[in-house]
N, CA, C and O atoms as a CHARMM CRD file, in Angstrom:
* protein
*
  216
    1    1 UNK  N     95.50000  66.95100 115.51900 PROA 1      0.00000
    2    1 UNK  CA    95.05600  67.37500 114.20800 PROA 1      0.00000
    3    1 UNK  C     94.44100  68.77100 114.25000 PROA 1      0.00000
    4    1 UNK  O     94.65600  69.73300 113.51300 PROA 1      0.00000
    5    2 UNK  N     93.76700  68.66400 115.11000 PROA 2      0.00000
    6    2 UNK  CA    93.22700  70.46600 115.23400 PROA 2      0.00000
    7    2 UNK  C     93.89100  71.77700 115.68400 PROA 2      0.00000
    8    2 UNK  O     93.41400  72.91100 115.70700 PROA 2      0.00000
    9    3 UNK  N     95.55400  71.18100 116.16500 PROA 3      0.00000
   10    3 UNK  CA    96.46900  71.98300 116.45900 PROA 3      0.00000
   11    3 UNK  C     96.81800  72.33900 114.76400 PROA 3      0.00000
   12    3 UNK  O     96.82300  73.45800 114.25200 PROA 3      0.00000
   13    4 UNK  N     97.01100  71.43400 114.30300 PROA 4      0.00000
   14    4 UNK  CA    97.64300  71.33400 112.98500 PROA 4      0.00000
   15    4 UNK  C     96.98500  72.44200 112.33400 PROA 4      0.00000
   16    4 UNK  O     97.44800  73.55700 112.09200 PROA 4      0.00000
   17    5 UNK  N     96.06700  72.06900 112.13400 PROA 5      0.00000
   18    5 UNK  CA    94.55300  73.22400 111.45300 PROA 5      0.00000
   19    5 UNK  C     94.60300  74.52200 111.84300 PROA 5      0.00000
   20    5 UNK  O     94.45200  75.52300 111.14400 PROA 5      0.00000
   21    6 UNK  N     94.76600  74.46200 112.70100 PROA 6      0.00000
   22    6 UNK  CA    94.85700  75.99300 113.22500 PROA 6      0.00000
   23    6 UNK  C     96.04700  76.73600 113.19500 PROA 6      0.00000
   24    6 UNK  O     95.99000  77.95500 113.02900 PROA 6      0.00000
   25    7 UNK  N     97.13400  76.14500 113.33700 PROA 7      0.00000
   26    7 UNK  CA    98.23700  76.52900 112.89200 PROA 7      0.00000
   27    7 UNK  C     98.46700  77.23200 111.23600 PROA 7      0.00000
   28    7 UNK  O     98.97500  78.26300 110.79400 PROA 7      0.00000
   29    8 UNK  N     97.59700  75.70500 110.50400 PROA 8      0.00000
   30    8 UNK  CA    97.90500  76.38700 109.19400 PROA 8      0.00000
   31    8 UNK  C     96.98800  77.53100 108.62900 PROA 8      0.00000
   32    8 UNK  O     97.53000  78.28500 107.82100 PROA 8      0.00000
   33    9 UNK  N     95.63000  77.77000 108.95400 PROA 9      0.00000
   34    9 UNK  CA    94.41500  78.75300 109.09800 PROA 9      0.00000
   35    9 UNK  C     95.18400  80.08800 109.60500 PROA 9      0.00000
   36    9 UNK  O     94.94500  81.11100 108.96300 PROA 9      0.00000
   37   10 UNK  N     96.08100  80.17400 110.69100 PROA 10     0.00000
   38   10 UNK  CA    96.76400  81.77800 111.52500 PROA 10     0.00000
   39   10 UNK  C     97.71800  81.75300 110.16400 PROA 10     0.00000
   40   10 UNK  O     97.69400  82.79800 109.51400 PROA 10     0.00000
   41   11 UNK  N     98.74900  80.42600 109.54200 PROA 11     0.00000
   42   11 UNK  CA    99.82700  81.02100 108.45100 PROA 11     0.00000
   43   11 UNK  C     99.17600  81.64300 107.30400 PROA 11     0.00000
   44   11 UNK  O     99.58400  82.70300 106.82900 PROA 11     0.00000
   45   12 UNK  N     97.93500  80.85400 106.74200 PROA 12     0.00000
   46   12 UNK  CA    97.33200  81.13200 105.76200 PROA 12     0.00000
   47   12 UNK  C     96.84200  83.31600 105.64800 PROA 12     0.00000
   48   12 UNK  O     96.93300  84.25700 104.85900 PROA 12     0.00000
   49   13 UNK  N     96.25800  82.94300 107.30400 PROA 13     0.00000
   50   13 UNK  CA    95.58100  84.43700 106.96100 PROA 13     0.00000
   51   13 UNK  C     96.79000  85.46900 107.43200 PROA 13     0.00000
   52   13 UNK  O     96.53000  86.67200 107.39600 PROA 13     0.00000
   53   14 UNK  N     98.29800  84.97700 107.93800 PROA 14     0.00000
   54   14 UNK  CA    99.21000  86.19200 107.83600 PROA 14     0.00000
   55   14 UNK  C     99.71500  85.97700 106.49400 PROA 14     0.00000
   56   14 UNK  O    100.67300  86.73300 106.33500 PROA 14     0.00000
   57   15 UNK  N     99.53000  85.38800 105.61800 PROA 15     0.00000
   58   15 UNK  CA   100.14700  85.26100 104.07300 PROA 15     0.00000
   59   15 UNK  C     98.94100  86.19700 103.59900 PROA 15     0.00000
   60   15 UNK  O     99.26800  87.19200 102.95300 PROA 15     0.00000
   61   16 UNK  N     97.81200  86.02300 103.80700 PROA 16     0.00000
   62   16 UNK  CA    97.02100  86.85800 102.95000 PROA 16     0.00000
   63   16 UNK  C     97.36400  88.31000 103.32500 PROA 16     0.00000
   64   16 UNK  O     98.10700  88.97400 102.60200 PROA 16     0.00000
   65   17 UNK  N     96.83400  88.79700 104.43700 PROA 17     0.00000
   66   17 UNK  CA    97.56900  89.96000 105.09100 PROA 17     0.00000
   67   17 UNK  C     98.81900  91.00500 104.60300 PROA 17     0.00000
   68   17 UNK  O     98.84300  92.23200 104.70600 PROA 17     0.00000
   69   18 UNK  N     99.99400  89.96500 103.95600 PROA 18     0.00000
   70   18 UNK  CA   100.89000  90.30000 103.59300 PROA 18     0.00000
   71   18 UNK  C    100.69400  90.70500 101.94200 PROA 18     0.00000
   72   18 UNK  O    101.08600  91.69100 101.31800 PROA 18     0.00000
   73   19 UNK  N     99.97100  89.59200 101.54500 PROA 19     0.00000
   74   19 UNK  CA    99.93300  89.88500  99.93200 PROA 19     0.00000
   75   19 UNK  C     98.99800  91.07900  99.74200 PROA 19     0.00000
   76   19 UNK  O     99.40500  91.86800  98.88900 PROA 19     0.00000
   77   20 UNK  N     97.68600  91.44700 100.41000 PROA 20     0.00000
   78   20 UNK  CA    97.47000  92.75100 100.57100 PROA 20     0.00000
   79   20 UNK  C     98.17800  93.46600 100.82900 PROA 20     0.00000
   80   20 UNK  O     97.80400  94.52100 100.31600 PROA 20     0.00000
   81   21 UNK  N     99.31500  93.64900 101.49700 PROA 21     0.00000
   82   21 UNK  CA   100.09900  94.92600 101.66600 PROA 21     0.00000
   83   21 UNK  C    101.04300  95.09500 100.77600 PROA 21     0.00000
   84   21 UNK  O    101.69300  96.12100 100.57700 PROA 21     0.00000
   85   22 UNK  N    101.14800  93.65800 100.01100 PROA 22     0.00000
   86   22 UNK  CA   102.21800  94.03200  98.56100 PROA 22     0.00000
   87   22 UNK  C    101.31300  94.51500  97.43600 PROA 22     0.00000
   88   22 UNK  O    101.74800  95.18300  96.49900 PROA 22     0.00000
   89   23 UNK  N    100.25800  94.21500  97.53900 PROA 23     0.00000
   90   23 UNK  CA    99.39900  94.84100  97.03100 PROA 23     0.00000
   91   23 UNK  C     98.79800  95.78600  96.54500 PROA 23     0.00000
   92   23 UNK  O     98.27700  96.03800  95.45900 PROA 23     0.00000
   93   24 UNK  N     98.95700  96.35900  97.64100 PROA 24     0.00000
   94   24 UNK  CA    98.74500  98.02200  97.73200 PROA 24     0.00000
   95   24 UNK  C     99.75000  98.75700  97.28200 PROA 24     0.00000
   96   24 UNK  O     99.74500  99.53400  96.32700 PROA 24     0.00000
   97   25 UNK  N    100.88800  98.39800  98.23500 PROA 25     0.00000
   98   25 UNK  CA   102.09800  99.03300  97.77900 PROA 25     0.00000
   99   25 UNK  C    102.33600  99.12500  96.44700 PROA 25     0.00000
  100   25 UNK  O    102.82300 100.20600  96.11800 PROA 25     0.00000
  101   26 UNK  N    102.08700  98.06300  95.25600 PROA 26     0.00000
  102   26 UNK  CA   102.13400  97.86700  94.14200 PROA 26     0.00000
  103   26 UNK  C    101.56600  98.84500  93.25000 PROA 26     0.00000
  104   26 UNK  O    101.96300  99.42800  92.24100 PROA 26     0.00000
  105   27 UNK  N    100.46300  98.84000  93.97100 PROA 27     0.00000
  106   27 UNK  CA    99.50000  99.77600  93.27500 PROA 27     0.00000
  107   27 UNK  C     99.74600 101.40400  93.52500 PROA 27     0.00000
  108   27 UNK  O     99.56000 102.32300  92.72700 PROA 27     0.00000
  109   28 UNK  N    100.14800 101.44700  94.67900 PROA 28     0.00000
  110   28 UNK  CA   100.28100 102.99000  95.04600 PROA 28     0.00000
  111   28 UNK  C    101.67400 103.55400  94.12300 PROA 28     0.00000
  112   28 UNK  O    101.65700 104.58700  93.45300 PROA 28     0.00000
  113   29 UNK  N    102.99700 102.51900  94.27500 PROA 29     0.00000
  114   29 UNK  CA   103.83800 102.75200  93.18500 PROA 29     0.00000
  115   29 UNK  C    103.23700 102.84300  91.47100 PROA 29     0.00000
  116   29 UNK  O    103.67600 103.61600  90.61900 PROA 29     0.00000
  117   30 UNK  N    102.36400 102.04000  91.31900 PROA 30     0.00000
  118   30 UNK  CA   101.78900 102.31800  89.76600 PROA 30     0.00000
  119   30 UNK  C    101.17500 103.59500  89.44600 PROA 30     0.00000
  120   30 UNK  O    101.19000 104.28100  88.42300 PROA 30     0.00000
  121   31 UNK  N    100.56500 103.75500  90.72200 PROA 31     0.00000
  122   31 UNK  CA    99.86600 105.15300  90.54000 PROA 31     0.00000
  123   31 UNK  C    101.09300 106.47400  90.66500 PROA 31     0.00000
  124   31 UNK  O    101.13700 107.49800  89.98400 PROA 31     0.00000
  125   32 UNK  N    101.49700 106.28700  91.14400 PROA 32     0.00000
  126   32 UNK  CA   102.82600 107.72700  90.82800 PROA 32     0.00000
  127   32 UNK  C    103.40100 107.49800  89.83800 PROA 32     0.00000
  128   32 UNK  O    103.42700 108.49000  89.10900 PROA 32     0.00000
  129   33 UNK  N    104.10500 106.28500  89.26400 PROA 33     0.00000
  130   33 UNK  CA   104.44700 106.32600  87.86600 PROA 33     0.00000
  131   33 UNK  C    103.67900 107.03300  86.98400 PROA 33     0.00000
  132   33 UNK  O    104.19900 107.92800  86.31700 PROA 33     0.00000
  133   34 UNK  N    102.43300 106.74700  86.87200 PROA 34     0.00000
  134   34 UNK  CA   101.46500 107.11000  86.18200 PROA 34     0.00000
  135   34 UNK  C    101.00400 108.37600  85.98400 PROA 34     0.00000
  136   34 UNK  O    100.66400 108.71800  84.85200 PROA 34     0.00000
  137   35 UNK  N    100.93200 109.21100  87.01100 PROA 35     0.00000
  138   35 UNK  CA   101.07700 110.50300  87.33800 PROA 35     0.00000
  139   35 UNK  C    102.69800 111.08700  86.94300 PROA 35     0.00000
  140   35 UNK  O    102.92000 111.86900  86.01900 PROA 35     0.00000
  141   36 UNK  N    103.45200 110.67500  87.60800 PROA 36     0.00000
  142   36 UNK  CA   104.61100 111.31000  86.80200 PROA 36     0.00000
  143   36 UNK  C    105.04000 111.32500  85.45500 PROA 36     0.00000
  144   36 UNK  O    106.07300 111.80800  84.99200 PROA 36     0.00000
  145   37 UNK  N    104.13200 110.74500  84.89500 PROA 37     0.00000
  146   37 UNK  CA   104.80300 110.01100  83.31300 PROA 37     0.00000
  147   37 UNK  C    105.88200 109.46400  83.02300 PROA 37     0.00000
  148   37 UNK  O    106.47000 109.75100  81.98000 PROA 37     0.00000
  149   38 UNK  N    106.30600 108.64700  83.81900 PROA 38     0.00000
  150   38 UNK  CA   107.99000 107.74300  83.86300 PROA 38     0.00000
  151   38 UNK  C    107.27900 106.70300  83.21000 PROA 38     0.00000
  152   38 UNK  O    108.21900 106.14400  82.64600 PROA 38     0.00000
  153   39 UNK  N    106.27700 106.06600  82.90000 PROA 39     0.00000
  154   39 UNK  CA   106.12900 104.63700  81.77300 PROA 39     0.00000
  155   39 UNK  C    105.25300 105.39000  81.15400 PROA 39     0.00000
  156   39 UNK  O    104.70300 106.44700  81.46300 PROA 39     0.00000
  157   40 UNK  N    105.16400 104.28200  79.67500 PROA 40     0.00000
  158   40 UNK  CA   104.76100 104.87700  78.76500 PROA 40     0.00000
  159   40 UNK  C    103.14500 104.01800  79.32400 PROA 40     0.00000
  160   40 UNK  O    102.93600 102.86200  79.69100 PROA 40     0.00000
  161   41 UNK  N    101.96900 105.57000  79.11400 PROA 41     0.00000
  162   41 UNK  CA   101.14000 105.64400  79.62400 PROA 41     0.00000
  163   41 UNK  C     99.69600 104.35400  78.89700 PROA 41     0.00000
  164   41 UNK  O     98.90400 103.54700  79.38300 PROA 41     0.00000
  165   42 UNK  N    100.11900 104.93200  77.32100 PROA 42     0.00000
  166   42 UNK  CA    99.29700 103.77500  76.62900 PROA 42     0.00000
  167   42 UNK  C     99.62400 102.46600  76.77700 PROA 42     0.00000
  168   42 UNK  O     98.63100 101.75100  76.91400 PROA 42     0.00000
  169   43 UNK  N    100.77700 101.84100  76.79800 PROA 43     0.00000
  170   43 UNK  CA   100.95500 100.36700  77.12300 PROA 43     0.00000
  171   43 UNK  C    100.52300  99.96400  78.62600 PROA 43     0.00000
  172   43 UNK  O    100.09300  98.83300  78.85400 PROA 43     0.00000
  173   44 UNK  N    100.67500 101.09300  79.80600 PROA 44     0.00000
  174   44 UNK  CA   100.08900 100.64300  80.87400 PROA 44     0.00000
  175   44 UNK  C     98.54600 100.41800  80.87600 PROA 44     0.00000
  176   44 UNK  O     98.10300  99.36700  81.33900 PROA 44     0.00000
  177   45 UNK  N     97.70500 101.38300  80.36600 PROA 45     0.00000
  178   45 UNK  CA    96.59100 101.36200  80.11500 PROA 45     0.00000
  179   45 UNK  C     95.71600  99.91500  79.32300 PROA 45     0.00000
  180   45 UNK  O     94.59700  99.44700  79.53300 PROA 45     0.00000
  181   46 UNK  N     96.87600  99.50000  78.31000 PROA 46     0.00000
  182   46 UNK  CA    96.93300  98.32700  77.24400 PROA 46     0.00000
  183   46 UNK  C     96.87200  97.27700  78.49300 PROA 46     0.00000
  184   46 UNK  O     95.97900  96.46200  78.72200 PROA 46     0.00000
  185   47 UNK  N     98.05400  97.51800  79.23000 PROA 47     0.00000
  186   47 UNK  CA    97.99700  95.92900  79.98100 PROA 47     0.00000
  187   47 UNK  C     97.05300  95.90000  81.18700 PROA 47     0.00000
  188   47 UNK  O     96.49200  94.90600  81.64800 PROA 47     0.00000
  189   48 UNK  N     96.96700  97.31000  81.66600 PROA 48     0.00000
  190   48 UNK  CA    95.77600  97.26300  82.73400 PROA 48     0.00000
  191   48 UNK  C     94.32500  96.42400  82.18400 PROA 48     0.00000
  192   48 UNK  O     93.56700  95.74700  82.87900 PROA 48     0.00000
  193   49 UNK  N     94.23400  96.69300  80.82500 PROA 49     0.00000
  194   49 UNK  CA    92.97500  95.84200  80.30300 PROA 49     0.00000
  195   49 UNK  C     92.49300  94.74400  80.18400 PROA 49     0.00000
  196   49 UNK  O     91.38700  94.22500  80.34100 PROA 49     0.00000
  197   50 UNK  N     94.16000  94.24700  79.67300 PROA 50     0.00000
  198   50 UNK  CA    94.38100  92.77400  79.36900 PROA 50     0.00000
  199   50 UNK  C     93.95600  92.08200  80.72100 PROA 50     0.00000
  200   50 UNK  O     93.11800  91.18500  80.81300 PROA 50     0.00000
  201   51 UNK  N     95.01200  92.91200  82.24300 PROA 51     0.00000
  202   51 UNK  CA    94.92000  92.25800  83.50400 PROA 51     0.00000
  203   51 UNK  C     93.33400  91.88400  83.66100 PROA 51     0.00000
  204   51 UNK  O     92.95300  90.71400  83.69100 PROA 51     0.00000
  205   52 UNK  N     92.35700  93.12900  83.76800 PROA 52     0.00000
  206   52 UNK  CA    91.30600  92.87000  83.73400 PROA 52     0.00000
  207   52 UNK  C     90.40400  92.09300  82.74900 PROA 52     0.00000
  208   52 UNK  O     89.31200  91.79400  83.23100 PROA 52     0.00000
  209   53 UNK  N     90.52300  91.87900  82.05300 PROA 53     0.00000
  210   53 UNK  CA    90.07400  90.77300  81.22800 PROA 53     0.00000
  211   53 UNK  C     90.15000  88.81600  81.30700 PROA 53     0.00000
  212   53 UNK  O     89.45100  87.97500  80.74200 PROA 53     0.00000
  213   54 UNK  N     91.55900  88.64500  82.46200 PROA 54     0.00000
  214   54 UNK  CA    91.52000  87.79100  82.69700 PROA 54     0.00000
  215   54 UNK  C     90.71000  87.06500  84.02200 PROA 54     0.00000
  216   54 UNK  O     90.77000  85.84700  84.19000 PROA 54     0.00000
């Protein structure tokens, strides 16, 4: 059982690991959009709010 545990504790924290790095990436792509003006700037701003609000 404590093999078990530990097994799933190392998958758990390389899944987190990973979703931070999609993460970022996500964000670093939002931020050049944003700067380049390729989306429209007020609806990003609109939904950035909403995100934060939840």
């Amino acid at each position: 059982m404590v093999l078990f545990l530990e097994i799933v504790h190392q998958l758990i924290t390389m899944m987190m690991k990973e979703l931070h790095a999609i993460g970022n990436n996500l964000n670093q792509l939002a931020r050049k959009a944003h700067q380049l003006n390729v989306i429209d700037v007020e609806q990003y701003d609109l939904q950035l709010k909403n995100l934060k609000m939840l």
